[in-house]
C-alpha positions in Angstrom: 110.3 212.4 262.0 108.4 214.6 264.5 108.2 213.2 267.9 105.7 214.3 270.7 107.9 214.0 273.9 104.8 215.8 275.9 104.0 213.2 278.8 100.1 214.8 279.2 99.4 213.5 275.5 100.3 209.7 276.5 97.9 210.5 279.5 95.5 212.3 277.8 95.2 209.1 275.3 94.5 206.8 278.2 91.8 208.4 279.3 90.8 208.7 275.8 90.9 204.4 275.6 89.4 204.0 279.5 86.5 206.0 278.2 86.2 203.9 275.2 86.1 200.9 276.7 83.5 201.9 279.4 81.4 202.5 276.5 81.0 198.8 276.0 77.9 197.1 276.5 77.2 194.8 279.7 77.2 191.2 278.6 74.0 189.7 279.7 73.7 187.3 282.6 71.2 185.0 283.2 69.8 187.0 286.2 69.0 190.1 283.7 66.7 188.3 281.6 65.3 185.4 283.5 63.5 186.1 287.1 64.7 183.3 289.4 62.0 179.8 289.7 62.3 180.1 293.7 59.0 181.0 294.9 60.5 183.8 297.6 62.2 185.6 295.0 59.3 186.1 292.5 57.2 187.0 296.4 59.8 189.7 297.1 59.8 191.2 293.6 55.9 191.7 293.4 56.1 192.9 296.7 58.7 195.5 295.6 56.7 196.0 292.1 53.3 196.3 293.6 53.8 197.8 297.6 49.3 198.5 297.1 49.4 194.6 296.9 48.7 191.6 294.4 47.7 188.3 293.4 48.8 185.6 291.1 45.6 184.2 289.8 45.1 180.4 288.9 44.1 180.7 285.0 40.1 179.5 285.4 39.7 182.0 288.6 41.1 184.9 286.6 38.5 184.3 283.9 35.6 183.6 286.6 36.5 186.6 288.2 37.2 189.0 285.1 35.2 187.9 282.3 31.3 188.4 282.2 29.1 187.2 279.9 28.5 190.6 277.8 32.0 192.2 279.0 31.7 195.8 279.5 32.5 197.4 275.8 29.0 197.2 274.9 26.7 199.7 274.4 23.5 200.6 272.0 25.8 203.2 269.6 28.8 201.2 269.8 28.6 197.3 269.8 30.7 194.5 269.2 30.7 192.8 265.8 27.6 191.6 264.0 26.5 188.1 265.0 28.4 188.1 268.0 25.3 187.3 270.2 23.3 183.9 269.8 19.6 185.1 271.2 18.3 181.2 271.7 21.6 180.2 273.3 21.5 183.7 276.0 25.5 184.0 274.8 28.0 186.4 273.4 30.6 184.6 271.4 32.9 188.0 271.0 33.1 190.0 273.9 35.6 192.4 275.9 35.7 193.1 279.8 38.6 195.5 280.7 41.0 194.9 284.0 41.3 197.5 286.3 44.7 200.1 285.9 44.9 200.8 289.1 44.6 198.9 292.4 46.4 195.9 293.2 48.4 193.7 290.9 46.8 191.2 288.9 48.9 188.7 287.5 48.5 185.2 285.8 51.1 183.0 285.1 51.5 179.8 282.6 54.0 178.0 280.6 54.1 178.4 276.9 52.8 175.5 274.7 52.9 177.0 271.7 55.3 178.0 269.0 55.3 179.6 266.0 58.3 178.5 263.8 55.6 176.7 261.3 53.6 179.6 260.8 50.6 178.2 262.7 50.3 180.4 265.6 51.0 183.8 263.8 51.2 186.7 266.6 49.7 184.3 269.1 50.3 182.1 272.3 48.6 179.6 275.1 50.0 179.4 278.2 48.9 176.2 280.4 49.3 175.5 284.1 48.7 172.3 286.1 46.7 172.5 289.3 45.9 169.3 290.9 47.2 167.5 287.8 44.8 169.2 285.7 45.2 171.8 283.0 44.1 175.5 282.6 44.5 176.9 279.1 44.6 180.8 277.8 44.8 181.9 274.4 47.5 185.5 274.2 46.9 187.5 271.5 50.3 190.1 270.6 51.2 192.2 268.3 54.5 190.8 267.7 56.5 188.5 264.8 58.1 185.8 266.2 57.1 186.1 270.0 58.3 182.3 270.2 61.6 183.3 269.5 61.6 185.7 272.8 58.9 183.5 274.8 59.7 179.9 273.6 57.9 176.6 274.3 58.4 175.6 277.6 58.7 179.2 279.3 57.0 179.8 282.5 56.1 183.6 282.0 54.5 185.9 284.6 52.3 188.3 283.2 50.5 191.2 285.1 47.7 192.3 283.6 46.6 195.4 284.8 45.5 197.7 282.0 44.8 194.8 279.6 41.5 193.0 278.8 40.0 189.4 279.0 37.7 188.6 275.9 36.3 186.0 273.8 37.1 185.8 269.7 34.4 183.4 268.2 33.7 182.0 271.8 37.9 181.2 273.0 38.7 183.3 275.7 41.8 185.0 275.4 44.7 187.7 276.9 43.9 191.0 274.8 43.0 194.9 274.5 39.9 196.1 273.0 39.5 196.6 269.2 38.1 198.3 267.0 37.0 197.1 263.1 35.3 199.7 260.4 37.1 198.0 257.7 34.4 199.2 254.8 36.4 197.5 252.1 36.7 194.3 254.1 34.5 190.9 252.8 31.6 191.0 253.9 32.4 193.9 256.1 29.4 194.7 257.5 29.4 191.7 259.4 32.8 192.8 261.1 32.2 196.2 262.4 32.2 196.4 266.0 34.2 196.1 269.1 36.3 192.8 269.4 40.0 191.5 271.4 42.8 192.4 269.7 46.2 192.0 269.8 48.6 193.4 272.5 51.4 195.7 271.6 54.5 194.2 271.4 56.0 196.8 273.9 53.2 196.4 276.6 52.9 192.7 276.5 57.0 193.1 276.9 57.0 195.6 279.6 53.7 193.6 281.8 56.1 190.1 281.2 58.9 188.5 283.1 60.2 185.3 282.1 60.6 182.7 285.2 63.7 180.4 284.8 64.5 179.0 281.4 62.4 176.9 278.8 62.0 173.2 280.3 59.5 171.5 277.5 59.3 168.4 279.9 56.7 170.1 282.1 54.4 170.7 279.8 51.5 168.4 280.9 50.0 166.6 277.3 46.4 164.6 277.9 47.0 161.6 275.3 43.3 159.8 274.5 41.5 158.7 271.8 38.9 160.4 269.9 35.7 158.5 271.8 37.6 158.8 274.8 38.1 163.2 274.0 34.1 163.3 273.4 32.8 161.3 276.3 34.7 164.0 278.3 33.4 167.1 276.6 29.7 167.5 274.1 30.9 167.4 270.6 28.0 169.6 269.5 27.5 172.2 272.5 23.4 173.1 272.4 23.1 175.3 275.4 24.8 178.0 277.6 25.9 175.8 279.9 27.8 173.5 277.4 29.0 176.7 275.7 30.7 177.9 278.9 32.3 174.4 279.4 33.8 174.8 276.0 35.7 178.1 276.8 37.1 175.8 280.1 38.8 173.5 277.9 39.8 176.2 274.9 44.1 175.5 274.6 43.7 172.3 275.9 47.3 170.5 274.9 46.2 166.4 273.8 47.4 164.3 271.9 44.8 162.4 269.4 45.9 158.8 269.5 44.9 156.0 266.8 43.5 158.2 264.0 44.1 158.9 260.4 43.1 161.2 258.0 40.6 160.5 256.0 41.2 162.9 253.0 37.8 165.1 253.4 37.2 168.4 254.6 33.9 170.6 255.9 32.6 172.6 253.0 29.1 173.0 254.0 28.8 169.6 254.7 31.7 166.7 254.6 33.6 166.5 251.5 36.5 164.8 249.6 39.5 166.6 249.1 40.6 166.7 245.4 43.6 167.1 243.4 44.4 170.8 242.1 46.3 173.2 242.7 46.4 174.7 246.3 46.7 178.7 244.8 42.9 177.8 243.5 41.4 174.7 244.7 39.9 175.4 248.4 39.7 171.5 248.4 43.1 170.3 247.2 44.2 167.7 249.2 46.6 169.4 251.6 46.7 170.8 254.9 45.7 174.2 253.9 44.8 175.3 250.5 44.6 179.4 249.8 41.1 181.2 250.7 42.7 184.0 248.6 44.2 185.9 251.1 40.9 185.7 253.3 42.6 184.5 256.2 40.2 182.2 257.7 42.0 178.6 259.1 41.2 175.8 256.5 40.5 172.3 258.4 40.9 168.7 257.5 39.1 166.0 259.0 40.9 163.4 261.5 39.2 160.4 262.7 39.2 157.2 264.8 41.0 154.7 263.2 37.8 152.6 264.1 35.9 154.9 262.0 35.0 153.5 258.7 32.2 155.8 257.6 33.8 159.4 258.1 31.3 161.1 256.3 28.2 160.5 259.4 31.3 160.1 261.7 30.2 161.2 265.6 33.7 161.5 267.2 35.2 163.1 263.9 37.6 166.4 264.5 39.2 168.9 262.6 42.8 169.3 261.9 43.4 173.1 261.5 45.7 175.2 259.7 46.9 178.5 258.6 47.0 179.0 255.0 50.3 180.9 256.0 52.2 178.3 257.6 55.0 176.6 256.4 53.6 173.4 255.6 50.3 174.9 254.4 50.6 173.2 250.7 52.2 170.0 252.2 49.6 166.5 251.1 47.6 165.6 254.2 49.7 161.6 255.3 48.7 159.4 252.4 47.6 161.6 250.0 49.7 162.3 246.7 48.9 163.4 243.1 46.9 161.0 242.7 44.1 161.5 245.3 43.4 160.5 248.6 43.2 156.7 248.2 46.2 156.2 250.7 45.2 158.1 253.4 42.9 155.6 255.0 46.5 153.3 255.6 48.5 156.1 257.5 47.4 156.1 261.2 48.8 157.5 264.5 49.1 160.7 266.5 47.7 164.0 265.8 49.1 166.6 268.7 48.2 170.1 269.0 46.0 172.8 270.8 42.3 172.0 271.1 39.5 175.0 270.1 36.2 175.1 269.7 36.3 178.3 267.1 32.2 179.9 266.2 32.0 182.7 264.5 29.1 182.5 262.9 26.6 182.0 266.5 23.9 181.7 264.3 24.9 178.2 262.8 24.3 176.7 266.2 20.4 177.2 265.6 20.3 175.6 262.4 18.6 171.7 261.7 21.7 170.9 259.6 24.4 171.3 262.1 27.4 169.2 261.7 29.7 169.4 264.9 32.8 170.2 263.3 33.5 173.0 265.3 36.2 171.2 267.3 39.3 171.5 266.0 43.3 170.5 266.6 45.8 172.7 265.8 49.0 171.6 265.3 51.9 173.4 265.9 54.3 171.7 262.8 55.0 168.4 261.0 57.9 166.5 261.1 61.0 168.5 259.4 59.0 171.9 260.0 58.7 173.1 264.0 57.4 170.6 266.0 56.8 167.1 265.0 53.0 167.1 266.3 51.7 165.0 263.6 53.1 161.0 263.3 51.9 158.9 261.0 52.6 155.3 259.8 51.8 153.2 257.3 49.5 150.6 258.6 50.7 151.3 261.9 54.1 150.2 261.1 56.9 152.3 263.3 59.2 151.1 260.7 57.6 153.0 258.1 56.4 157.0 259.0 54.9 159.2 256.9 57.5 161.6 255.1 56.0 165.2 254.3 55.9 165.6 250.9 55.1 169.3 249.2 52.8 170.1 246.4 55.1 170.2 243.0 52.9 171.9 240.9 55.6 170.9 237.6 54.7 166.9 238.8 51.0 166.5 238.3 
């Protein structure tokens, strides 16, 4: 057998095995991916990051400063979407107003309430903060699957927002960049043409974000009441500017809905019983959210007072909305089954989730026949599929919860 007695080639092969190794990735530390909590390190990195200066706005000053009525991507050749402007009312329900590039930093900050494991907040987020032991709620819009995954419930995150854009979608103010629709193959298309928000790339929203500490879910601040108690605090069925602009204060608004059921209807042009049939075709199958055939809009399902025993003419009635897309989409609303909706009435509880006052149609607020639905709760899971946000018992019994159940189309 050969042998190489050559003493460079054992050197040689070290330096070969040093390099190697130094090719190695660093393992992550907490430092590298988190920005410390303590209020004089985040001070000295903005300081560093922004030497022209900066401000971390409280969440209702940054939309009082920055967003204005008509925004600022208006113009006579190039408008926002049809029906986006309510002409008794003297309001815009979509608009866009741009943030300044340059200048000094302007930042928000929040802690995430939402998550999207379920499905129900597809490539979108709200952030809350407490001042004074209040909450301030924004709506994020961004371009990215499974955001929750990076940016999970409970993170603080500290978002500078230079370069972005504040806007309302169907009158909920939100995070976003400007967009553009000329969808001529769209439904009803020419009814969505125009400027509107839209999503944030995934590698801006990334690069303009820092996470601050880790995920603590026990800071998130939840306002638990009932339904009369939720609509003595804000008008059920806004009717002027001033009650419209309220609204968009208590948009992502994180309650909990206490002593209500579901009472196995849903709004189709008016309040109506949910059926049986099957989700793929029946808009009002009795489950959380039947298919609109791939037209995307969020199906709702009405949740009431547990005092309530006419939910039809119901005045504190709200809506319980879903994604067609989420996980438990085709699951039967508590108490319902393959036999109808019968059993709904004796499963009551908590329905927990983000509150939203969603118009897109600004138009309907003008007509005789308005029913006050617009409110809505949207939960972000069920028990067994993300967060447990909607408990239910059989006549109130703790003993005896409501267990999801899935549409079986081979067990009708």
């Amino acid at each position: 057998m050969k042998t190489i007695k050559n003493p460079l080639y054992y050197v040689l092969c070290t330096f070969v095995l040093i390099a190697l190794s130094s090719c190695e990735p660093k393992a992550l530390t907490e430092e590298d991916v988190f920005v410390s909590p303590n209020e004089d390190a985040i001070t000295a990195m903005l300081n560093e990051e922004c030497p022209q200066g900066w401000k971390i706005f409280e969440l209702e000053e940054f939309l009082d400063t920055f967003m204005t009525e008509q925004g600022n991507f208006w113009s006579d050749t190039s408008s926002y979407r049809d029906r986006s402007y309510n002409d008794k009312l003297h309001v815009y329900m979509f608009e866009v107003d741009t943030l300044p590039t340059l200048g000094r930093g302007i930042y928000i900050r929040g802690r995430v309430t939402t998550d999207d494991y379920a499905g129900n907040f597809y490539k979108s987020m709200v952030i809350q903060q407490v001042v004074d032991g209040k909450q301030q709620n924004l709506r994020i819009s961004v371009d990215m699957g499974s955001s929750h995954g990076l940016y999970q419930m409970g993170q603080e995150i500290l978002i500078r927002c230079n370069g972005l854009a504040v806007g309302r979608y169907s009158n909920q103010p939100q995070l976003c960049v400007p967009s553009y629709n000329n969808n001529i193959f769209a439904m009803n298309a020419s009814e969505k043409v125009g400027w509107a928000p839209g999503r944030i790339p995934s590698s801006v929203f990334r690069r303009n974000t820092k996470m601050i500490g880790v995920p603590d879910q026990s800071k998130l601040k939840y306002d638990t009441l009932t339904l009369p108690q939720l609509f003595s605090e804000i008008k059920r069925k806004p009717a002027d500017s001033a009650s419209i602009a309220a609204v968009r204060k208590v948009d992502g608004r994180l309650i909990v809905l206490k002593d209500v059921y579901f009472s196995g209807n849903y709004d189709d042009s008016g309040i109506t019983e949910c059926v049986v049939g099957h989700p793929d075709t029946v808009g009002g199958a009795n489950v959380f959210a039947p298919s609109t055939q791939n037209i995307g809009y969020p199906q709702s399902r009405q949740v009431c007072d547990i005092n309530e025993k006419n939910p039809v003419s119901s005045s504190t009635a709200i809506m319980c909305s879903c994604s067609e897309y989420a996980k438990f989409a085709y699951f039967y609303l508590p108490g319902a089954n393959k036999s109808g909706i019968s059993n709904c009435k004796n499963f009551e509880g908590t329905v927990t989730g983000i509150l939203g006052w969603y118009e897109d149609k600004a138009s309907a607020l003008n007509t005789k026949d308005q029913d006050g639905y617009e409110w809505s709760v949207t939960p972000r899971g069920i028990p067994g599929f993300g967060v447990a946000d909607i408990q239910m018992f059989f006549q109130g019994d703790t003993d005896a919860p409501w267990v999801p159940k899935e549409f079986d189309p081979n067990n009708q």
